[in-house]
C-alpha positions as a printed NumPy array, in Angstrom:
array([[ -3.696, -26.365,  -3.39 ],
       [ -0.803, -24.551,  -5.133],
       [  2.461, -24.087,  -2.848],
       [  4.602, -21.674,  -4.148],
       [  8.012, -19.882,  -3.337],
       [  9.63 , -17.334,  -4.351],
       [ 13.499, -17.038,  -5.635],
       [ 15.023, -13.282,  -5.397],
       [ 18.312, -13.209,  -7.172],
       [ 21.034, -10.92 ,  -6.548],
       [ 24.418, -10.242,  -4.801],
       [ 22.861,  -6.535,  -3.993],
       [ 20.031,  -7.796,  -2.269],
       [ 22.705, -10.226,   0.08 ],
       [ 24.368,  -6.799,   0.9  ],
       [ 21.441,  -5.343,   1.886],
       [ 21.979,  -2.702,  -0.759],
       [ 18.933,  -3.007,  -2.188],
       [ 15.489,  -3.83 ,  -0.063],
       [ 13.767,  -6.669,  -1.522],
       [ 10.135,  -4.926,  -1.936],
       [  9.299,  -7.586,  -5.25 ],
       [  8.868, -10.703,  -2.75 ],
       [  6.376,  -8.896,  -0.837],
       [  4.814,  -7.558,  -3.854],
       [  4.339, -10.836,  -5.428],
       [  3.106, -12.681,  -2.437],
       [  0.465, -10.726,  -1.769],
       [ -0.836, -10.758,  -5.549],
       [ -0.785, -14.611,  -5.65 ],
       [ -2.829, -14.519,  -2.036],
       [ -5.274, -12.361,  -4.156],
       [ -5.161, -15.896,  -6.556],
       [ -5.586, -18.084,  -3.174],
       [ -2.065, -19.331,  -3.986],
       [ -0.024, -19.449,  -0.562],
       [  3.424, -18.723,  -1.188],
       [  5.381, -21.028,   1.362],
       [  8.493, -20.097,   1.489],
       [ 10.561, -16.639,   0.514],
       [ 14.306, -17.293,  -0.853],
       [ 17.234, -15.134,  -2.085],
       [ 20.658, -16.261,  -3.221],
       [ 23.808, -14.114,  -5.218],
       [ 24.622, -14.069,  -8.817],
       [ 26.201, -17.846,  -8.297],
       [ 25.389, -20.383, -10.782],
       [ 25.903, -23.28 ,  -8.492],
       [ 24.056, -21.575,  -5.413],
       [ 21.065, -21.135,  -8.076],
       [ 21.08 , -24.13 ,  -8.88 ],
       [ 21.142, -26.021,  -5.447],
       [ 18.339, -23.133,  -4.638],
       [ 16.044, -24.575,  -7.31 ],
       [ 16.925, -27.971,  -6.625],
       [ 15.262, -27.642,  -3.269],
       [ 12.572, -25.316,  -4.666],
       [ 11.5  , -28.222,  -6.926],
       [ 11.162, -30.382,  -4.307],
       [  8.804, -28.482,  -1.92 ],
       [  6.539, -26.302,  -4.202],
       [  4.829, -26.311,  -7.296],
       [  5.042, -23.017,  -8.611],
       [  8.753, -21.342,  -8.769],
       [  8.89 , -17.982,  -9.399],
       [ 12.054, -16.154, -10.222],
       [ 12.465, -12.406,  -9.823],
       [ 16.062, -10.797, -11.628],
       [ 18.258, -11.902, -13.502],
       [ 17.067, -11.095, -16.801],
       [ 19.217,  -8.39 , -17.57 ],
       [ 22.202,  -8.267, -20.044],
       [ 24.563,  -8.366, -18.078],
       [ 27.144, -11.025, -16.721],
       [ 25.507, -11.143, -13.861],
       [ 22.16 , -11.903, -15.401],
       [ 22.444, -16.198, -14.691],
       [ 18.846, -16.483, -14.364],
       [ 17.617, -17.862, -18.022],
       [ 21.211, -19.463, -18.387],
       [ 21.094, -21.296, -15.128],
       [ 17.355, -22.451, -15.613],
       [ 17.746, -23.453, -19.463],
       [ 20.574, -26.249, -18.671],
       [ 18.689, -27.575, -15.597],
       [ 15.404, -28.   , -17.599],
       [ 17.538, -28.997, -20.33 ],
       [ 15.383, -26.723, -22.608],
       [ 17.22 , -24.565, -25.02 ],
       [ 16.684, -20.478, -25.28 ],
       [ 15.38 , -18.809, -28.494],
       [ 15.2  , -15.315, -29.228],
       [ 11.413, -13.965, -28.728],
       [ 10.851, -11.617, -31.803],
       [  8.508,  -9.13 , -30.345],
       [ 10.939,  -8.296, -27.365],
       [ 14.281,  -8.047, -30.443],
       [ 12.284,  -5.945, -32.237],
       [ 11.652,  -3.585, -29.44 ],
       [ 15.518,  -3.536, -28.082],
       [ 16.205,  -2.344, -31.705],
       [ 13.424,   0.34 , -31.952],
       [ 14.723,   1.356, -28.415],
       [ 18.288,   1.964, -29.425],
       [ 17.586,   3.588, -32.344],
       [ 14.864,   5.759, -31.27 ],
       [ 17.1  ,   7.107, -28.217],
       [ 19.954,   7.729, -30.261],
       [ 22.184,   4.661, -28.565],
       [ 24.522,   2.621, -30.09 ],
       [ 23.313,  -1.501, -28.908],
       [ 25.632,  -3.633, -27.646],
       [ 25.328,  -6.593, -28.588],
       [ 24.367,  -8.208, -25.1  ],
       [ 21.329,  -6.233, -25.279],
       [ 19.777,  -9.258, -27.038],
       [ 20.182, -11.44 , -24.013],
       [ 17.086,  -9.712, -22.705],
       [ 14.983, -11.169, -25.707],
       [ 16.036, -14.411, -25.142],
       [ 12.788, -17.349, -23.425],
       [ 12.993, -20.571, -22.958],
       [ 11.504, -22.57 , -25.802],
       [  7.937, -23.328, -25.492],
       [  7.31 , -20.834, -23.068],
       [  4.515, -18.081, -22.849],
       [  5.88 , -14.611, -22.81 ],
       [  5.305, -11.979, -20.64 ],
       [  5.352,  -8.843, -22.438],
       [  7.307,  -5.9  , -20.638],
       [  5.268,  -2.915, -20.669],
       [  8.178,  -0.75 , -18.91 ],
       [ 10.993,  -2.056, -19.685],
       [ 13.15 ,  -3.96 , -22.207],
       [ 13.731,  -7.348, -20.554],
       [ 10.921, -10.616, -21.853],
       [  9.263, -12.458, -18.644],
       [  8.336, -15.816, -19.035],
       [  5.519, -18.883, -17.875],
       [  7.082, -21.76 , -18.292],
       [  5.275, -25.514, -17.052],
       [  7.294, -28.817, -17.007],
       [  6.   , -31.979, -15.379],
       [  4.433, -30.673, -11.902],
       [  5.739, -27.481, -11.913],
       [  5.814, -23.992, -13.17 ],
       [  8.357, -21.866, -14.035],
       [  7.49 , -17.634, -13.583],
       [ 10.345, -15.454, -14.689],
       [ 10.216, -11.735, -13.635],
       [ 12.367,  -9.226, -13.896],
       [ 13.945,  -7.513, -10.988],
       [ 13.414,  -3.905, -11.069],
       [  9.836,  -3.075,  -9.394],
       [  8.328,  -0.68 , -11.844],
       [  8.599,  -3.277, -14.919],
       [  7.847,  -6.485, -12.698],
       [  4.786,  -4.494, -11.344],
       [  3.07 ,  -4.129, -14.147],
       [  4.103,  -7.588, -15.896],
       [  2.701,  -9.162, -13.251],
       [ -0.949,  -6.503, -13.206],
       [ -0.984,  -6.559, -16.493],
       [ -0.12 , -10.13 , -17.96 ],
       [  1.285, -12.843, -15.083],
       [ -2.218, -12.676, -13.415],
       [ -3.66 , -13.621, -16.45 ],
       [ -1.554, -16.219, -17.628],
       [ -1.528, -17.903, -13.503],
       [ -5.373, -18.066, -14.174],
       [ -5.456, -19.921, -17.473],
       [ -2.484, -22.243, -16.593],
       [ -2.539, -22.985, -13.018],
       [ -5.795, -22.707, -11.336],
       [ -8.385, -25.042, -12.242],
       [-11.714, -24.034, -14.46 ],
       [-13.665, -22.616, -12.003],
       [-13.343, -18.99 , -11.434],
       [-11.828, -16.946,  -8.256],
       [-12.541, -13.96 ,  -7.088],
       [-11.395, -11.762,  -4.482],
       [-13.024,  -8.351,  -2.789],
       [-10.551,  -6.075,  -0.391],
       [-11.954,  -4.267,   2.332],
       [-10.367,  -1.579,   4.066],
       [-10.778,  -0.288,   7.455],
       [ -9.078,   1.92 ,   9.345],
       [ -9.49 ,   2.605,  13.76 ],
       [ -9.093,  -1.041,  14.637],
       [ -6.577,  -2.7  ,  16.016],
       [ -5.203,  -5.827,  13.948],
       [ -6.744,  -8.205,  16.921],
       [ -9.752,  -5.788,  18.493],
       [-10.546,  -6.88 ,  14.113],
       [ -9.905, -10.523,  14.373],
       [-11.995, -10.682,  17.294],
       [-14.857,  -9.071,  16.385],
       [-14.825, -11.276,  12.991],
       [-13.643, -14.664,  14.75 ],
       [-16.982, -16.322,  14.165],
       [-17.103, -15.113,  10.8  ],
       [-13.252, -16.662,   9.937],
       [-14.101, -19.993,  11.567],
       [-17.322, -20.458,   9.81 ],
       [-15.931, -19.625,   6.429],
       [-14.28 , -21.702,   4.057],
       [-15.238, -20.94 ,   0.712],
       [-14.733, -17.833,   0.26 ],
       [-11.832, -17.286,   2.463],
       [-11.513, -14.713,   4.686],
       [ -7.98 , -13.004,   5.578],
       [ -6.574, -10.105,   7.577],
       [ -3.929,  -7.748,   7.135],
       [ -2.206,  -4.731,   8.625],
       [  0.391,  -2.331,   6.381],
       [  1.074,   1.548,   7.445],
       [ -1.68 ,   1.377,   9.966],
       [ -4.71 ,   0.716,   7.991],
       [ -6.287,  -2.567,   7.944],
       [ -7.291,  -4.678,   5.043],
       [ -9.699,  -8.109,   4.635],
       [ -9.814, -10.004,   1.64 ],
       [-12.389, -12.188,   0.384],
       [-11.566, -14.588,  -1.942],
       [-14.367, -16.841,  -3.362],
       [-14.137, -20.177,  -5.947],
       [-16.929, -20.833,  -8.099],
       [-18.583, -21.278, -11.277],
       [-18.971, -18.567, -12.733],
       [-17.881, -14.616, -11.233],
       [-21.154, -13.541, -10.465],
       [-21.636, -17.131,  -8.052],
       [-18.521, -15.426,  -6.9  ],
       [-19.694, -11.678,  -6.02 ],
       [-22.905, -13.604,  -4.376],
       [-20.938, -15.565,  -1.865],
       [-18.901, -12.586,  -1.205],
       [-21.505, -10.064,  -0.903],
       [-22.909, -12.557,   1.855],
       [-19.783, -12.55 ,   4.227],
       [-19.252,  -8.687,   3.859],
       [-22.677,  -8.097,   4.569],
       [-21.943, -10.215,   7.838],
       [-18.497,  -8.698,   8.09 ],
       [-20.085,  -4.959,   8.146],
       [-22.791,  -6.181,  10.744],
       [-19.681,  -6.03 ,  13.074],
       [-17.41 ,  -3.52 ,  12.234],
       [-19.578,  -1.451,   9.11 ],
       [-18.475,   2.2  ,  10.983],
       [-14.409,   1.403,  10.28 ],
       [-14.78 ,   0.5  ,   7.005],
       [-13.774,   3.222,   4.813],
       [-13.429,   1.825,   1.583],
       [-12.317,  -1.251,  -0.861],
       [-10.141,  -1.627,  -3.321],
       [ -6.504,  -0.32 ,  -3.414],
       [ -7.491,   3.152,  -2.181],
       [ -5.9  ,   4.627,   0.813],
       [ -7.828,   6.88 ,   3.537],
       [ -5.905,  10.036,   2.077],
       [ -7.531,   8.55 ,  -1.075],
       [-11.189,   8.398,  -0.026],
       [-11.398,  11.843,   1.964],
       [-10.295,  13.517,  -1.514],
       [-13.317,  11.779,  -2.999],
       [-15.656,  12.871,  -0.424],
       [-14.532,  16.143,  -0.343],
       [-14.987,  16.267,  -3.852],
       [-18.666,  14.211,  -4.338],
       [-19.558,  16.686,  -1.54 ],
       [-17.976,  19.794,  -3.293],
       [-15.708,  21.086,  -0.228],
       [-12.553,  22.446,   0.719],
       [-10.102,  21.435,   3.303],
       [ -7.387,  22.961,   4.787],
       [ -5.218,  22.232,   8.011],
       [ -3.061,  24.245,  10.282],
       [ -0.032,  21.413,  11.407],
       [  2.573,  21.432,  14.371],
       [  3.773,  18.202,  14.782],
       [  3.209,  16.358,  11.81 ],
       [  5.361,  19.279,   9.852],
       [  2.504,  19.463,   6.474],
       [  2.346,  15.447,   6.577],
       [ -1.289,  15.824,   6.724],
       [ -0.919,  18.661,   4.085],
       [  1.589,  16.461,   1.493],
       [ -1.174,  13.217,   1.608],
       [ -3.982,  15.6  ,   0.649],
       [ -2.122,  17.486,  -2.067],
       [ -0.519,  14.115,  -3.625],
       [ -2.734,  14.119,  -6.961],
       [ -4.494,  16.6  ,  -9.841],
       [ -7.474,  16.268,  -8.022],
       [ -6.219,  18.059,  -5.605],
       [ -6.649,  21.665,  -6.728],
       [-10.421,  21.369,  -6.573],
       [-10.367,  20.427,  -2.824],
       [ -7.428,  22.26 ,  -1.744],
       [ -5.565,  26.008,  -1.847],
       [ -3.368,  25.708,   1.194],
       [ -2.425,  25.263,   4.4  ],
       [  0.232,  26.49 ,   7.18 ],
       [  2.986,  24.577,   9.1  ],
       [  3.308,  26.242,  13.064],
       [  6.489,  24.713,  14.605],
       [  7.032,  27.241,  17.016],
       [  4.389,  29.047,  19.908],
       [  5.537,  31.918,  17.996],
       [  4.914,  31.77 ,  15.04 ],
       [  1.355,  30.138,  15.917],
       [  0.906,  33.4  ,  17.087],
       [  2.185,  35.547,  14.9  ],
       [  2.   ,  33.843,  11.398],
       [ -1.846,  31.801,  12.234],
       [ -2.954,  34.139,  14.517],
       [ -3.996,  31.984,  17.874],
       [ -4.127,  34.379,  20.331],
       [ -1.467,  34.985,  22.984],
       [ -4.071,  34.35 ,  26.104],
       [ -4.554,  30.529,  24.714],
       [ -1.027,  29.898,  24.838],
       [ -0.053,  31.264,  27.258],
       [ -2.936,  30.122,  29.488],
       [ -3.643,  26.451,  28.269],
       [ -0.112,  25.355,  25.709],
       [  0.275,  24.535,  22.793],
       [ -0.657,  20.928,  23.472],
       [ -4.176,  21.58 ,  24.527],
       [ -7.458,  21.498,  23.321],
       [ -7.896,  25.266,  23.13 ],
       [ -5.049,  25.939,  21.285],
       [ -6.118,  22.722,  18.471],
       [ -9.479,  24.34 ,  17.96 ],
       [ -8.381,  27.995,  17.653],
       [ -5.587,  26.62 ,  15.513],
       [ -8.128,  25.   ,  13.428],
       [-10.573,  28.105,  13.392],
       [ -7.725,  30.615,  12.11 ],
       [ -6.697,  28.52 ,   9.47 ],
       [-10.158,  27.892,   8.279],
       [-10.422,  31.665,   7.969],
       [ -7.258,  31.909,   6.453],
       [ -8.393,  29.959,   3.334],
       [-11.904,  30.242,   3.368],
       [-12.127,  26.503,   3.253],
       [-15.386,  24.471,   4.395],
       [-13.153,  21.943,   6.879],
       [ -9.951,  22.668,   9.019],
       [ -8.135,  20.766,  10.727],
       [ -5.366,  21.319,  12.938],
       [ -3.028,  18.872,  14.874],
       [ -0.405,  20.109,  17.767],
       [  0.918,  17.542,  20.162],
       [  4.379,  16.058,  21.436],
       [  5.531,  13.922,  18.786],
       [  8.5  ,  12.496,  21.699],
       [ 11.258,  11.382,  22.472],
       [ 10.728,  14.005,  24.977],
       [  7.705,  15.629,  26.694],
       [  6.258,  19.147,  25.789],
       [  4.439,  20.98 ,  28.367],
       [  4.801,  18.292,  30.592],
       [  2.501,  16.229,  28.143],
       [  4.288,  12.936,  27.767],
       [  5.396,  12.042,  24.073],
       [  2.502,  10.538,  22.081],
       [  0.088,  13.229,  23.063],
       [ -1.811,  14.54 ,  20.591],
       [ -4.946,  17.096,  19.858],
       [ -6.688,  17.083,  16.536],
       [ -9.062,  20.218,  15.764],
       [-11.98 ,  20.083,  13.523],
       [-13.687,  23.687,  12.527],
       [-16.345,  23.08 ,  10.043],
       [-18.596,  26.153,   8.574],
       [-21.782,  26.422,  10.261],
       [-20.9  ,  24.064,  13.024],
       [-19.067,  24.032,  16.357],
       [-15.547,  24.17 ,  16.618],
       [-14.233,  20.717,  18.609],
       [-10.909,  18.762,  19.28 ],
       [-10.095,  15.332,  20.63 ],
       [ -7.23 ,  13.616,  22.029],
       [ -4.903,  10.743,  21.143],
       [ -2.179,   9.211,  23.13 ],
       [ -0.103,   7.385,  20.533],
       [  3.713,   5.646,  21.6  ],
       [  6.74 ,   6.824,  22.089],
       [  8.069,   6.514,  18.675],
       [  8.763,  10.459,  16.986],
       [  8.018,   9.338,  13.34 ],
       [  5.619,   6.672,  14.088],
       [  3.85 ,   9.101,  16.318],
       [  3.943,  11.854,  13.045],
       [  2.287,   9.094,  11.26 ],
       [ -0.526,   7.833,  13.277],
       [ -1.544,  11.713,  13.797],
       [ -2.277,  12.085,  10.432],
       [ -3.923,   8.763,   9.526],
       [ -6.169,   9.863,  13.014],
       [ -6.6  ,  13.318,  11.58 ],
       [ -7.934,  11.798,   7.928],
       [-10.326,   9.214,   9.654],
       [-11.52 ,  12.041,  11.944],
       [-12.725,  14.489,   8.118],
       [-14.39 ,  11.227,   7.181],
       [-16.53 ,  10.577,  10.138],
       [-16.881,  14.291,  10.402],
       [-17.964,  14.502,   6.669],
       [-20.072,  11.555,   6.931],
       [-21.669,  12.273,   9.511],
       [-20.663,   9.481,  11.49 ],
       [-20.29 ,   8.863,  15.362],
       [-16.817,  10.96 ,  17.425],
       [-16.245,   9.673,  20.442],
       [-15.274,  11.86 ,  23.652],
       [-14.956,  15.293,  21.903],
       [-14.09 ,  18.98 ,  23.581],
       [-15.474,  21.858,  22.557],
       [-13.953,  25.622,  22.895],
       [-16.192,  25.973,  25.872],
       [-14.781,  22.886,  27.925],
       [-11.883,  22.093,  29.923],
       [ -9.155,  19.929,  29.262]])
């Protein structure tokens, strides 16, 4: 098993002026490689503190890997520090001088002559191109350990490590047999309602590996198999998800690195529909994650944000008798919010979402209180309720990741639980 750790290097990141997104970043690609990453480091642009770090790294893990540093400036230590502890000397990588030079005289700029720093690797070592930037990455292996140099800004260590570090780990560090991993994603589970309905599954496993993870409310497994060859690989996986959907198949909304927002645009579209929504709380949240690519023209002409009883009266049209008789935070008012909006656009789905987002209560409804409308052409008009937390913004959030897994069911023609139609009371 490889243990590896990860060095972040920079004075900003000490002073909390930057976040340190690339440690989390990489971690999770080497678990994609089964490599556990044991421990997480950051130290200033010191010389001696780097060193001491990588003293210690060396003598707990196998793999090293360095992110920033690489830069031209004074502050850049990271190849000098590394190149007199391995006692290997720097040469300048060609490809990467050649490209500084084209840069510089393709924008115009005059090159300092520091700008070369960036081309310099340790001798012997495999390059990692740069596909975004100007600054060479490196693989570098000596005795029982391995040396991975990334730069620090996330949209050029991003892609160096997509596009050539996963690569290079494969052919260098992991043995001959192949690995492959599948993500599922899921989405109306609870992190541990999950875990428990898959226990069995997790204890009984241990090639392929089975592991769970929560980010921005949506849930994700991974499989990760060993084996001879890939398609030994996709065999044993397609096993476990096969058991895996026997327990929780409904939740499961897609794989991959697609997002909910994601797959309801490619529904929508496979199915040749429109969507539109009608919003309160969530202030065109639902709107923004719907209208966040090209595709979204095909699938989408517009929707309307409703702060205000007011102006859900006057500017969506929800009559004066609903809110005045039931609220704004009511079932009523979510499916004649939905029904106008529909109308308003001509679309195939609405959806609408009014609620108290908190700190305080609306309507005597106690923050985290929330009604999602669905009107569909052709079908009947319903809403259902959430009760989130307390939390405003978290509460914003959870509305609209509800509201998208709501159009999918919907859509799909899968089971809604505890629904209320126009006809019904609260």
């Amino acid at each position: 098993m490889v243990r590896a750790e990860i060095i972040s290097i920079g004075t900003e990141l000490l002073l909390g002026q930057v976040i340190n997104t690339n440690a989390a970043y990489i971690a999770k690609k080497l678990a994609l490689l089964s490599i556990d990453v044991y421990h997480h480091v950051t130290v200033g642009d010191n010389a001696e503190r780097l060193i001491e770090v990588i003293e210690t790294a060396e003598s707990r893990s196998d793999m090293i890997i360095f992110s920033g540093g690489l830069g031209p400036t004074e502050d850049d230590i990271t190849k000098k520090v590394l190149s007199e502890h391995l006692d290997v000397e720097l040469v300048l990588h060609e490809e990467t001088q050649n490209k500084i030079i084209t840069y510089h005289k393709n924008s115009d700029f005059e090159m300092p002559e520091n700008n070369q720093l960036q081309a310099l690797m340790l001798m012997g070592a495999t390059p990692l191109p740069n596909d975004t930037g100007l600054a060479v990455g490196m693989f570098f292996k000596k005795g029982d350990h391995s040396y991975i140099l990334l730069p620090g800004p996330p949209d050029e260590l991003e892609p160096m490590v997509e596009n050539h570090l996963t690569q290079v780990i494969v052919d260098n560090v992991l043995d001959e047999q192949k690995l492959v991993s599948r993500i599922i994603r899921l989405f109306g589970l609870t992190e541990a309602q999950l875990a428990l309905k898959i226990e069995k599954i997790i204890k009984d496993q241990k090639n392929p590996t089975i592991a769970i993870y929560a980010e921005a409310g949506e849930l994700t497994i991974r499989i990760t198999a060993k084996g001879q060859s890939e398609e030994e690989c996709e065999k044993m996986i397609d096993k476990v998800e096969k058991a895996i959907n026997k327990e929780v198949e409904e939740f499961v909304f897609g794989h991959g690195e697609k997002r909910l927002s994601d797959v309801i645009k490619d529904i929508l579209i496979e199915q040749e529909k429109t969507i539109t929504a009608a919003e309160s709380l969530t202030g065109g949240a639902f709107l923004s994650s719907i209208s966040s690519d090209l595709a979204a023209g095909s699938i989408f002409d517009g929707g309307i944000v409703t702060y205000s009883a007011d102006h859900k009266h006057k500017s969506l049209g929800v009559s004066q008798k609903v809110i005045d008789r039931y609220g704004v935070v009511s079932p009523e008012c979510a499916i004649e919010m939905a029904e106008k909006v529909r109308d308003m656009f001509e679309a195939d789905i609405a959806v609408s979402l009014t609620g108290a987002a908190g700190p305080s209560a609306l309507e005597g409804n106690i923050p985290g209180t929330v009604w999602i409308g669905i009107a569909q052409k052709g079908n009947e008009s319903f809403a259902k309720y959430y009760h989130f937390a307390y939390k405003h913004n978290k509460n914003r959030k959870l509305a609209v990741q509800n509201a998208l897994d709501l159009v999918r069911r919907v859509l799909l023609k899968l089971p809604v639980d505890k629904l209320v139609y126009s006809d019904e009371d609260k």
